[in-house]
Each structure stands twice: as C-alpha cells, then as structure tokens.
N, C-alpha and C positions, 0 to 999 in steps of 0.2 A: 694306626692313626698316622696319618701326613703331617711331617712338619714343613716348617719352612724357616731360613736363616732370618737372625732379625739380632744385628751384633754381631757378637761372642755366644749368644746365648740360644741354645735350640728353642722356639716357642712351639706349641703345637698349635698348626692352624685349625682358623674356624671353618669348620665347616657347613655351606650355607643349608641342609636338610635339617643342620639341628639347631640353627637360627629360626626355623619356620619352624621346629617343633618347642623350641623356646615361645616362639610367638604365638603359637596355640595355647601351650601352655598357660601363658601369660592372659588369655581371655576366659571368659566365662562360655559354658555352652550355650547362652541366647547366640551370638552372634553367629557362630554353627548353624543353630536352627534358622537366623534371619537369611544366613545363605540357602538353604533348603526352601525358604517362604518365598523368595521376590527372586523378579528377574536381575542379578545382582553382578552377578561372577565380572563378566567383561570377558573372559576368556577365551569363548567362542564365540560368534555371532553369524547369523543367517536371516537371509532375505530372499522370504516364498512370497513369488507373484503369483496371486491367484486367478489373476486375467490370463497369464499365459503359462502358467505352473512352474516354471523354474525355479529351483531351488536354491540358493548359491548361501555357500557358507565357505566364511575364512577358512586361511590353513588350517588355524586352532580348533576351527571345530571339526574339520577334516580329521584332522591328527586323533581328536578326541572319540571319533567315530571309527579309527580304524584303516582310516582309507585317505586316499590322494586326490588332486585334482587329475591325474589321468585317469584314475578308477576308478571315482565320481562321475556319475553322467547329470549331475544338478536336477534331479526331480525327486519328487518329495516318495514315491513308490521307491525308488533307490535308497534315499534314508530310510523307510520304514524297516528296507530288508535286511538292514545292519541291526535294527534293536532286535531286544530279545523278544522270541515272540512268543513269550508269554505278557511279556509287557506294549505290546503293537495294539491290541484292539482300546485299551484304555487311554495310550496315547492320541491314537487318533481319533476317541470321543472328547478329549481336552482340546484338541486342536478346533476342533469341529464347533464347539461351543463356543470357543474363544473367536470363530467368524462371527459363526451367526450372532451372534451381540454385540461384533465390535469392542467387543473389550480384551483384558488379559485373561491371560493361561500360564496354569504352572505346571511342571511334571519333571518326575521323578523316574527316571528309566533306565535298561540295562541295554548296553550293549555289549557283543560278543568280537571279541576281539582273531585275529586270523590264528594266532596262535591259543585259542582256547581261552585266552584270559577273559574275566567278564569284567566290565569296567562298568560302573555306575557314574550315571550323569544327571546331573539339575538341571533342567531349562528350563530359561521364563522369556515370558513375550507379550505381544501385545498384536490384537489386528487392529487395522488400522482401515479408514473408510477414504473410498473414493472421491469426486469430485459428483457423482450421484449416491453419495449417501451411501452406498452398498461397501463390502468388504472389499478391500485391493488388494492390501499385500501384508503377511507376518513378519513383524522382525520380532527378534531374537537373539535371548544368549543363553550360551551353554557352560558348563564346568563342571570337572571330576571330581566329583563329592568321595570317591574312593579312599581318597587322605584327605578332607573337607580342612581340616588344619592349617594346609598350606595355603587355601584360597584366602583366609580369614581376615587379611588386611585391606584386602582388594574389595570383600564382602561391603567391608565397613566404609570404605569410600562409596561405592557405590548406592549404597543404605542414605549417604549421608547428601550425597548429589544428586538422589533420585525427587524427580518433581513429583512422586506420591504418595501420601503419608502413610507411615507404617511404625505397628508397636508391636512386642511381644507380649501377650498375655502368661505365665506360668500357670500351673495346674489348680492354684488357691488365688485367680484371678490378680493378682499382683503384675504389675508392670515391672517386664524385665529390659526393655528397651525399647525406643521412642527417636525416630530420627528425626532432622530439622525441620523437615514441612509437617511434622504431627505436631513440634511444638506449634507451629506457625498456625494451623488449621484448629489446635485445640485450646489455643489461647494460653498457654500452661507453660515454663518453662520446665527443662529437663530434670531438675533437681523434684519441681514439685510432683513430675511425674514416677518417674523412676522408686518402684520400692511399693506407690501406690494400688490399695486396690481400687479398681475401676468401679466400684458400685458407690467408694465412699467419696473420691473423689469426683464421680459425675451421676451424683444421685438419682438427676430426672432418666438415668438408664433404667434404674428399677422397674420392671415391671413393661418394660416398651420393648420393640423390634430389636431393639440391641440387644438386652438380656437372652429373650424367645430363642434370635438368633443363635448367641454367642455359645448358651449352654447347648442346644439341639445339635450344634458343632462337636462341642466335646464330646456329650453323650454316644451319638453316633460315631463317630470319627469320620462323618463326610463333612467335606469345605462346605461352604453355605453363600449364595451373594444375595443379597436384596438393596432397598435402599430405605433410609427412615431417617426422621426428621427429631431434631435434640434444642430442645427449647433456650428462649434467653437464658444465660449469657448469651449465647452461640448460635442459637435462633439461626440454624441451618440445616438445609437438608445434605445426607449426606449417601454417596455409590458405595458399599463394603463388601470388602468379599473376607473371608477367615477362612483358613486352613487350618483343621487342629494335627497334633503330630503329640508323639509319646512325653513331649516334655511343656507342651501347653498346644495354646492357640496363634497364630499370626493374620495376623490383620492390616489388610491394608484399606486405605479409605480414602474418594476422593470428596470436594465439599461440591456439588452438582445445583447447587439453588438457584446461580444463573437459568440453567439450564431447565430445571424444574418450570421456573416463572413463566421463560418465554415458551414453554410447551402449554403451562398454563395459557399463557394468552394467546397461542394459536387454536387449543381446543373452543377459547370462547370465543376467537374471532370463528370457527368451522362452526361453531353454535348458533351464532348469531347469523350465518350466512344459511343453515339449513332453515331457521325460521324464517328468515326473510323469504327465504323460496318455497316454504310454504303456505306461506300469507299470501304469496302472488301466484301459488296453484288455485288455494281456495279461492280469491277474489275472481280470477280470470275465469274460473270453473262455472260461473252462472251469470246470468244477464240482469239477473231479480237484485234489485238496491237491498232487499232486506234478506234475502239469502245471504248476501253478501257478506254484510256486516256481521247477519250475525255467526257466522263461522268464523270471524274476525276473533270473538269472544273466547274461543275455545282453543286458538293458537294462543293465546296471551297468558292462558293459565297452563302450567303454573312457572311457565319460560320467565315473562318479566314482569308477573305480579301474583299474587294470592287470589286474587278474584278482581273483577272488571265488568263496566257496562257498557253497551255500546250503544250511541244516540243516532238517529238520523233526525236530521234537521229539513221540514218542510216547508213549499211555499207556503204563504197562507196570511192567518194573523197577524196585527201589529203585535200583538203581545206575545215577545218569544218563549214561552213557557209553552204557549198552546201549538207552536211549531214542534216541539221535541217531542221525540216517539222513542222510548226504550226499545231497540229491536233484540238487541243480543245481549246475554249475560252469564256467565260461568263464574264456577267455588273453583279450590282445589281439593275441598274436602266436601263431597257428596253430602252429607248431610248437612250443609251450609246452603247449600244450594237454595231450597226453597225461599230461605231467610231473603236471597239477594233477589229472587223472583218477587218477594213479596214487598222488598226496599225499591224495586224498580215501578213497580205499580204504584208508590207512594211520594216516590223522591219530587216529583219534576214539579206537582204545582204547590209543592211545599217550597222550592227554591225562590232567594231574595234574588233583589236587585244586585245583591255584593256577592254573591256565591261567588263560587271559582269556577264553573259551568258558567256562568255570565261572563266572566271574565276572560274564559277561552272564548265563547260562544262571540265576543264583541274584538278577539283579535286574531293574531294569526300564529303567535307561540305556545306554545306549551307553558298552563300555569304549576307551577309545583305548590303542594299542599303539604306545608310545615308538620314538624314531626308533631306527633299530637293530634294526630287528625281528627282522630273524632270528636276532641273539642271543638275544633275549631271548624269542623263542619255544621254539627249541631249549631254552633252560634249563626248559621246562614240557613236554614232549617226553620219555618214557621211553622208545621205541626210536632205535635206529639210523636203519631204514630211510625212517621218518617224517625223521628229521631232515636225514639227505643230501635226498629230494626237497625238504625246505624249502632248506636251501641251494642248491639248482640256482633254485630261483625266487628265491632272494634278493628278499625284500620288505626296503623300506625303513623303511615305515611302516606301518599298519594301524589296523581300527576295527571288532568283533564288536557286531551293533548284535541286540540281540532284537524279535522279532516277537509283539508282542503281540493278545491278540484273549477279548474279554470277563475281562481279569485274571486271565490266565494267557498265559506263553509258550508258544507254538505254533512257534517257529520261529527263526534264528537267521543272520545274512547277517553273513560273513565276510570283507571288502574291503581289498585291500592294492594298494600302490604303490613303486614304486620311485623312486630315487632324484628320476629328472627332475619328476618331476610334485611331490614335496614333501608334507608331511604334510594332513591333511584338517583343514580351516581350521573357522569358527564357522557358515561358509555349506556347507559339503560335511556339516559333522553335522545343521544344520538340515534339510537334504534328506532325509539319509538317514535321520532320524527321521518323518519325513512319508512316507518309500516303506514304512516297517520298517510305520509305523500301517496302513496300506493293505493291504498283504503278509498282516501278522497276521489284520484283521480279513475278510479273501479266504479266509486259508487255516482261520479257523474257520470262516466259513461251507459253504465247500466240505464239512470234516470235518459239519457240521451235517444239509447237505444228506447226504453218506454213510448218514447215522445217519434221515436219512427217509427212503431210498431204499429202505432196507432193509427198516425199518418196513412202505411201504407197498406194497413188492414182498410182504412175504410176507401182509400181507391180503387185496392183490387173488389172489393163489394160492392160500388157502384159500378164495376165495368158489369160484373156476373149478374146478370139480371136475372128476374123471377123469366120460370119456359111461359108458354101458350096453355089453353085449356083447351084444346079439341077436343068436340065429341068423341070421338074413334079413338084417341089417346090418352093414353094417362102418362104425365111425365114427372118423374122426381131428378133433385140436383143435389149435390153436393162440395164442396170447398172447404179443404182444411190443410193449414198452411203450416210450410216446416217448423221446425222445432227450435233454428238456429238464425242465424243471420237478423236482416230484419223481416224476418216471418210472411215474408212474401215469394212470388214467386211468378214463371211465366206460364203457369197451367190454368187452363178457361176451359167453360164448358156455354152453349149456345144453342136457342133451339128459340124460332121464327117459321111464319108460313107465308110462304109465295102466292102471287096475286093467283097464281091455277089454284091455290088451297092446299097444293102439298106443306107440310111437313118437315123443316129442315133441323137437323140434329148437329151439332159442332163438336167437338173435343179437339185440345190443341195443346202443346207442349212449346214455348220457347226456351232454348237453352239458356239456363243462369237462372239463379237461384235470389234473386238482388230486385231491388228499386227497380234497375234499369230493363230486368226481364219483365216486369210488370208493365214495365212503360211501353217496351215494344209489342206484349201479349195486345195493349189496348191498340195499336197502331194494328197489328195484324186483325185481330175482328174486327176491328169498324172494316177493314178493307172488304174482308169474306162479307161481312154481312151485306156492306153494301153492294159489291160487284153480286153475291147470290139474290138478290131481292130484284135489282136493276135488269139484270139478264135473264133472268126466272130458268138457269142453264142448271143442269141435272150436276151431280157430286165432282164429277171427273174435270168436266168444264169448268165450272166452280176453282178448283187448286189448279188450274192453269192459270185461270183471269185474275190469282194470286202470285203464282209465281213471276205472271209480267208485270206486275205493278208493283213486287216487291225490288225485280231488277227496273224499274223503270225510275221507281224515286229513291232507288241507292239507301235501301234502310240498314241492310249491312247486319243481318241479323239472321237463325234458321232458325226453324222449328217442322215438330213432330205436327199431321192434322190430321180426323178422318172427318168428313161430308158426308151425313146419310142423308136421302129424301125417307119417307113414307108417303107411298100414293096407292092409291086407289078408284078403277073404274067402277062406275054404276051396280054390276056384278062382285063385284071383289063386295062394295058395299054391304049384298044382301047376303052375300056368304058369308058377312064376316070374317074376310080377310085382306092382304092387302100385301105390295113388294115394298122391299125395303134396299133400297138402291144403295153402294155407299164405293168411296175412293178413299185410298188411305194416302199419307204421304209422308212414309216410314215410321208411322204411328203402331203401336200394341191392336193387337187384331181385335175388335168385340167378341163378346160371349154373347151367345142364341140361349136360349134357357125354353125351353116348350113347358107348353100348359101340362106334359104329363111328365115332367121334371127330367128328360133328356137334357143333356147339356151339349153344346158343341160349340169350337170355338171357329171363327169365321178366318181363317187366316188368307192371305190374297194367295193366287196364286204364283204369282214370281213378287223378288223384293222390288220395294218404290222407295224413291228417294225423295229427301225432305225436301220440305219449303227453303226456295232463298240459293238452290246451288246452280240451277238449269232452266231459266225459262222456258226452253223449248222441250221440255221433257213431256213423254208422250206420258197422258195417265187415262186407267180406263176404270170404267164401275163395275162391280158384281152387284149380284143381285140373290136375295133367296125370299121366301114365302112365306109368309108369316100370319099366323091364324088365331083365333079368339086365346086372349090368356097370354100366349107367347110374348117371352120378355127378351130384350136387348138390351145389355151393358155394354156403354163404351166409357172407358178410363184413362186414367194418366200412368204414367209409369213408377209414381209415387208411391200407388196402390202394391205395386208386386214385386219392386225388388229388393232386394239380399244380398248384403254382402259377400254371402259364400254359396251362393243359387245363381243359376245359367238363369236366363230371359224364360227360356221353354219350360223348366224345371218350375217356376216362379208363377207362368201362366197355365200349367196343368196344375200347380198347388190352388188358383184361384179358380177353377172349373169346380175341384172336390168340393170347395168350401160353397160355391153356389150350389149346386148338389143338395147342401146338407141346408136352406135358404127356403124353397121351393112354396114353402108352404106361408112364408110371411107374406105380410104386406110390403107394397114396394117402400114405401116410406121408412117401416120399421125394417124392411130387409137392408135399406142400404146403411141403416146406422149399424146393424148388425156385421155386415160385410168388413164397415172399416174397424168397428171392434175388434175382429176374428185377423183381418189380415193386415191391420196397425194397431195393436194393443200398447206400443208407446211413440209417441212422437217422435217422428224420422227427420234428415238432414233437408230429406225434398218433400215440395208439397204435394198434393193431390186433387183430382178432381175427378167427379164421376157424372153422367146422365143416363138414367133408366127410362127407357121407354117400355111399355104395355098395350099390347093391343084391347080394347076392349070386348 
C-alpha cells in the first residue's frame, strides 16, 4: 500500500480504484443494469455518416476498441473487424434496425483486444433522420462494462440528463429506478414511484399493450418496441422499447401523441384527397347527368356518411317537388339498401314547404340537420309511408348540401349518419362542399353537353339526306356517331343522279371529330354536290372542281372522298349490268361483294391524296363491271379501325366479315355489318352507303 506524508503522521493514501469500488459498492445493481439499458456511459462516442460511411469515434472509444487513430481507417467494416465475431452478425442486425426506423439501438458486445484480452462494451445510440425524412447519421456512445462499477456515477448523470424517459422494472414488476423525464412524462414523482409495482400504480396497464408487451419481454428474453396509448390521467400515446436482462426489464419510453395526431391528420387530409379524386374520376367518367350523380352515391358511403341520396333537379314545374328526381342512392350495410330505395321512391312528394331539401333547394349552403334527425325529419314529412321508412333507417344526423353549377342548383346530396359516427364536423362540411362544387359543375356540363348533342345530332341529319330510288338500284345508308365529344362528326354519305340519269355515290371524311367538322363536312357537300350536278363531270373531275373551290374560297379544312358514278348503256340495261366509275381521294377503298359472295376489295392503283392540299393534283377514275346482285360498300374509316390493327389488317378483317353477310338483305346486312365490326361505341363516327344492282 502507498502512503503519503501528512504531518508527523504516515496516512495511507487513498486510492482512486477503490473509491470507485466504494462507489459501486455504495449503489444498488439497478443502476449497473440502467448502464447496460440506455445509451448512457459518455465514454466513448461515435459518429457514422451513412450518406458517406465514415465512421469517426473519439479517442475513448478508439482506446475502448483496441486501436488508434493511425490504425483506424473510420469505416464501420473496420469497427466490425475489432468485435468478436461471434458477436458481429447481431450487432449489425441492431445497427440495421435502429436505421431503418430511425430510432435507438442498444448492444452489448465483445471485443478482442491485440493482446488476447476480450473486453466487453455497452453501446447505445440512436439514428438520426435527414433533412428528407431518411436515415443520415448514428451517433453514439460506448463503455467497458468489463468493471461496469467504475462507470456508475457517470451512468447516473447520464440516466438523469437524458431527454428520454426511462425506468427499471425488477423481476416482481417493482420499480427499481425512474429518471427525471419518467417522472415528468408519468406524472408521478420519484418517491411515488420507486418500490412501486407497475400494475398497481398504473392500473389502466392491466390487460393493454403495455402488459402483452412487457411480460412477452420477460418471458422470452427478446427486447420488444411498439407503441400504445395509456388513458386519462395521462391520455397519451406513448414510443416503448424494453429490454429484459437477468435482473428485470429496462424500459425506455418516449410520449409520441404530438406526433401520432399530426399523422393522424395527414392520413385524413390523404383520405380526403383520394375521395375527392375519386369523385372527379367518376364525375368526369360519363357525359350522362344521372350516371353521374349517381356514382356520386357510392363514393359517399361509407367515407362521409352511412347512406345518402342523390337528387337532380330539373327544368320544369313551378312546383319544386315535381322538379326533383332521386337518381342515386347507397347503405353501408347491404341490407339496408332496399329500405333507402324504397325511402327514395317515397320521400320527395311527401316533403313540406319547411323541409331541409327546401331549404338547400331555395339557397346555396349546406343545411345541417340537427342531432335527432329523424325527428325532426318526420315533423317535415306529410305521409305515413315516407316516415316509417325513415324510422327503420334512423338517421342520427344529417346534411342536404346543393349542387351547384353556373348559379343555379342542379342537384341536391342527401347524407346522414347514425349515431356511432357523430354529426358532420367543420372538416366533413368543408368536403362535402368541395364534392357538392364538383358534382354541380359535372352535372351542368353533362346537361350542357345533352343540349349539344342534340343540337348537332339533328344538323348532321338534316345534311345526310335520304339516297334516290332508281330502278336499276337499290340504295341503303347509314350514320352513327361517336361515342364521345359532342357526338358528331365530319363523315357524310351522298347519293344524287345527273341530268344524263347516272347515278352519283359520295362518302367523305373531314378530319375532327367536333361541331366545327360537321360544319365543314356540310360546306364540302353542298360543294361536290353542286359542282357534280352542275358539270354532269364523271368521279375524277368531280374532286378536282373540289379541290379548286376548296383552295379558291380558303376553307382551310381536308378531308378523305370517294365519287362513284353508276352508268349504263341501252345494252348494259338488257344484260343487266352496268360500270361503276369511282375516284378516291385518300379515302378507305370500297368492297365489291358478287352475287356469288366473292368478295374483293377495289383498292386504287397508286396512293391519292386528300382534299384541301393540291388543287392541281392530277386524279383519275377506275372503273370495274358490275352485274345483277352485285353489291358495293363504300365506308368511313370509323367502320375498321383498331387500335392495335394496321389499315390493311382492319380492311381484310372487314372483307371476312362481308364474306360471312352474303346472304342478308342490304338493309338488315348493314345493321349486321356495324354490329359485328362496332359492337361498342367508338371515339370516331361512321358512315356507310351500299349500293345493289338489281
């Protein structure tokens, strides 16, 4: 033993190893263990960048690992190759966890020292999140838990500085230690906690996530983290992670309810944002005002009501009762359903002058329907029958929101709730004024689009006129207009006969799909018709004295044409037969069909180009012979194309199916035709003219 002078008197100096083993001495084993639990020590510390991997740890923890900053190369494959490696793969599944979630990590690991020694180390850390959310960087500390004794004081600073609450459990659930942000987080000072067991002191654990948790820790002896929610007093939710070890549990716990809420209200702001987009899929999805709406019906349950009705509001009547039309309606419980079918067929001429459906229907807010609702609907309610169906649905609360659309209501959504769910909040009316906006201005444009449809269905019908009845021919026609836009289009079909008695045939294609194609379709036939009538000039001449008059008065417009004649000398007459002239001008080539169901399809011999690009383009007529029976199809391009089918592919598919035709009537064949090669309504219109010789 060392002494040292002090006087006269020899004293024996203190020595400071057995100051620390005093001061061991002097605590109990929790705090030991609370060194073993949490990132505490301070002794070593390091900082892994995970964007660029560097490793960097203080001297101490250099020291701690065995090695220097010269024989350190600061990457974390360099630290692994110091631990023990039997302790390396669980290390680096702790590390790895503690990224990917952004939280702490604890472990417990050996390293081997140059001379053989094996030193045991504690390390605790935490990853830490970038400025996008993702993992950046671990920091960390370390210490020689080999004589854990001598850290002990340092432990308890740390324990006691640390911003994260932490307790020790013992093995008979007893509270062995509690630092200052668990009193702070658990409302409790340290006298009441300390000595406590944890079931008697925070009862509502019995039986919840904490217990589940805290024993499935012990019993196995794997650490556990979840999170769960500990009622008034404390009415918080809380991050827990527990580590059990041979002399209890360690627990550290953050209080996370901030954090909870505002995830909360981003999940219902991403909620609310995926309804609203698909309120505006279904609305935009059809043209039809009662399609419309009522897909309306079925986004709404059971998002932000129990069941719901959807109203369109028509011209009409003074009396607005006789304007409203239930179009949509949906339960959330299937067999409710029919009840609300059968309340909608009842409700509307049962409604007063005071209802709440008058009351939306005469403004432009959203009325709310006090709790109680089905009192207080019934008392607006003049039958019977309406009123039992309300009763069986018992609504709790309610909310008639109108559907407005260019200032004026168009429409009227009906949404109620029962009890559980609770009245419709300042965020349930915000919504549903933003779906009602939406709704409205869907179902005036739908009504708008009606009111074009109409429009320009019946001008394209007045251009398309009924063909001629020649003896010699039999003619059938055809028009059916796209499926989208406003269902018109620049496809015409034309058949007229020249002062000689020929025969003239038309089919024509203006490009666009619109009003404005329609417009020029009519501008280009009067032209053909009247330059062909005028000039009595065969097919080829014809789409010349078109193309100068389309460059002559600047219509600014192409299109697809073909001009057939049918003529006949005195001869042809008694043979019953007769030529069939025609010019195309980059139009789809006619189909020949014979009386003994040969098919063939007439294509020109070299390409021509369209109307509108070349006035002086040269164009010539072919000609082929056509005898009793034999039929001619000429089409639009409506007829045959595919979105994944070439032109040619498209027009031998329409050969086979005339093939398999042969034997109908031209009449019944061509409805046949658009059957077989439009069996649903395409983006482009169509038109056909069949001709027959007799």
């Amino acid at each position: 033993m060392t002494t040292e002078e002090s006087g006269h008197v020899r004293v024996p100096a203190r020595r400071p190893d057995l100051e620390l083993a005093e001061l061991g001495v002097a605590h109990e084993d929790a705090h030991v263990i609370g060194q073993l639990a949490v990132a505490a020590a301070g002794i070593g510390t390091f900082d892994w960048d995970l964007r660029t991997g560097v490793f960097d740890g203080d001297d101490r923890l250099l020291e701690l690992l065995g090695t220097s900053h010269a024989e350190f190369d600061h990457t974390v494959g360099a630290f692994e190759t110091l631990v023990h490696p039997e302790d390396r793969v669980r290390l680096r599944e702790l590390l790895a966890d503690a990224v990917r979630i952004c939280g702490d990590y604890a472990a417990d690991f050996r390293v081997v020292l140059a001379d053989g020694e094996v030193r045991w180390i504690t390390s605790r850390g935490r990853a830490l999140a970038g400025p996008d959310h993702g993992p950046s960087r671990v920091l960390g500390a370390a210490f020689d838990t080999t004589a854990a004794h001598a850290g002990e004081v340092r432990v308890t600073r740390v324990l006691e500085a640390m911003p994260t609450a932490f307790f020790q459990l013992s093995p008979d659930w007893r509270f062995s230690y509690a630092n200052a942000e668990a009193e702070r987080v658990l409302q409790k000072s340290r006298e009441e906690i300390n000595g406590a067991v944890i079931w008697e002191l925070f009862p509502a654990a019995v039986g919840s996530d904490f217990e589940t948790h805290y024993r499935g820790a012990m019993q196995s002896g794997q650490p556990t983290m979840f999170d769960a929610y500990y009622p008034p007093p404390l009415d918080a939710w809380y991050e827990v992670r527990a580590w059990p070890h041979s002399d209890g549990l360690a627990v550290y716990f953050n209080d996370v309810t901030s954090r909870r809420q505002s995830d909360a209200l981003l999940d219902e702001a991403v909620r609310r944002s995926e309804l609203l987009a698909g309120v505006s899929d279904a609305l935009t999805g059809t043209l039809d005002a009662e399609k419309a709406v009522a897909r309306l019906a079925r986004l709404l349950v059971p998002e932000l009501a129990d069941w719901c009705l959807v109203t369109l509001v028509k011209d009409g009547p003074a009396d607005w009762r006789q304007r409203l039309e239930d179009v949509g309606w949906w339960h959330a419980e299937p067999n409710m359903l029919p009840v609300v079918e059968r309340y909608a067929a009842a409700r509307i001429p049962a409604l007063s002058d005071e209802s709440f459906v008058a009351q939306a229907l005469g403004g432009s807010e959203p009325v709310l329907i006090p709790r109680d609702a089905t009192l207080a609907i019934s008392g607006v309610l003049s039958r019977d029958d309406a009123r039992g169906l309300l009763h069986e649905l018992a609504p709790s609360s309610g909310i008639v929101v109108p559907l407005r659309g260019r200032g004026r209501t168009v429409g009227l959504v009906s949404a109620f709730r029962g009890p559980e769910q609770g009245g419709f909040s300042e965020d349930d009316q915000r919504t549903m004024r933003e779906i009602a906006a939406r709704a409205g201005l869907a179902i005036d444009n739908a009504r708008l689009y009606g009111e074009q449809r109409a429009l320009a269905e019946g001008l394209q019908r007045s251009l398309l006129t009924a063909p001629p009845e020649p003896e010699h021919l039999e003619i059938a026609v055809r028009y059916e207009p796209a499926g989208q836009a406003a269902q018109v289009g620049g496809d015409w079909y034309d058949a007229f006969v020249q002062r000689d008695g020929g025969t003239v045939a038309v089919i024509g294609d203006v490009v666009g799909h619109d009003i404005a194609a329609a417009a020029a379709m009519g501008q280009l036939r009067s032209l053909l018709r009247g330059i062909a009538v005028h000039t009595g000039a065969g097919p080829a001449e014809v789409l010349r004295g078109v193309d100068e008059a389309m460059d002559t008065l600047d219509l600014g417009t192409t299109a697809t044409a073909i001009v057939a004649r049918i003529e006949q000398t005195p001869a042809e007459v008694a043979a019953h037969t007769a030529r069939l002239r025609w010019s195309s001008a980059g139009h789809p080539p006619p189909v020949l069909i014979r009386r003994d169901g040969t098919v063939a399809v007439l294509s020109p011999e070299e390409p021509n180009l369209l109307l509108g690009f070349a006035p002086d383009v040269e164009r010539v007529d072919a000609e082929v012979v056509l005898g009793r029976g034999d039929v001619v199809l000429f089409y639009t391009d409506g007829l045959v194309e595919e979105r994944d089918e070439g032109i040619d592919e498209s027009i031998e598919r329409l050969a086979e199916t005339l093939g398999d035709l042969t034997d109908l009537g031209l009449e019944e064949g061509c409805d046949e035709l658009l059957a077989r090669m439009r069996p649903e309504r395409r983006e482009d219109d169509v038109a056909l003219l069949v001709i027959r010789l007799r």
